[in-house]
C-alpha positions, 0 to 999 in steps of 0.5 A: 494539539489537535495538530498533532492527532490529524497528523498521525490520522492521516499516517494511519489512512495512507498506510491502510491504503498501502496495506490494500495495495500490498494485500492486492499484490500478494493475492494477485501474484499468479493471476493473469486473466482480467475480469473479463477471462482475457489474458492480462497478467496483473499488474503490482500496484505501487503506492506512493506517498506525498507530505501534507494534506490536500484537502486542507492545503495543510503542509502536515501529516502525509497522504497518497500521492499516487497508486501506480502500476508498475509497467516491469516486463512479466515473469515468462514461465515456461507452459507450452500447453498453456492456453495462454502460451506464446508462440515459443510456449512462455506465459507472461505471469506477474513479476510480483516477488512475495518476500518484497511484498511480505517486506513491505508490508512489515513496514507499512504495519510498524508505521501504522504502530508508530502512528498509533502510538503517537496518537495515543501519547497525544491523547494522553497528554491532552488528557493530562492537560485537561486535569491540570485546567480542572 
């Protein structure tokens, strides 16, 4: 049973790491210096998940395979006053689409509910198990 809780575990760890990744992409959707004030449009993070475990060389539960960036062109907006602006007056911004990102992360948070809910049965049931050997 025990299995079963380290199963659901790791879907809760893997879907916080794409809530991150989601929340990073939302906040960064019109950034386009780097730390340093050079211009370098943000780039969305893309989270990719692997089956098993391996730390324990476990084939169950899930983790992160992969953060990547993704390497899409910018969103050119048309500023010519811009600072930024190429020599036709477009600035590159992120092509981060809000309403995919909103998408996503409704579903990384109902796999975060359905992993909770099956820890929670796990438990119950060990919890039931234990009453009955007692």
């Amino acid at each position: 049973m025990f299995g079963s809780l380290d199963i659901a575990t790791s879907g809760l760890i893997a879907n916080r790491v794409r809530m991150d990744a989601i929340s990073a992409n939302i906040a960064g959707k019109d950034v386009i210096l780097n730390d340093k004030g050079e211009y370098e449009p943000f780039r969305r993070r893309i989270v990719t998940l692997a089956a098993g475990d391996p730390s324990s060389e476990s084939p169950l539960g899930v983790h992160v395979g992969s953060i990547e960036l993704d390497q899409g062109k910018p969103l050119l907006k048309y500023e010519p006053e811009s600072p930024y602006a190429d020599a036709s007056g477009y600035v590159g911004y992120p092509n981060i689409n809000p309403v995919v990102e909103q998408m996503n992360a409704m579903e990384a948070a109902r796999s975060y509910e359905a992993n909770i809910m099956a820890a929670e049965a796990t438990k119950s049931m060990m919890s039931v198990a234990l009453q009955l050997l007692a």
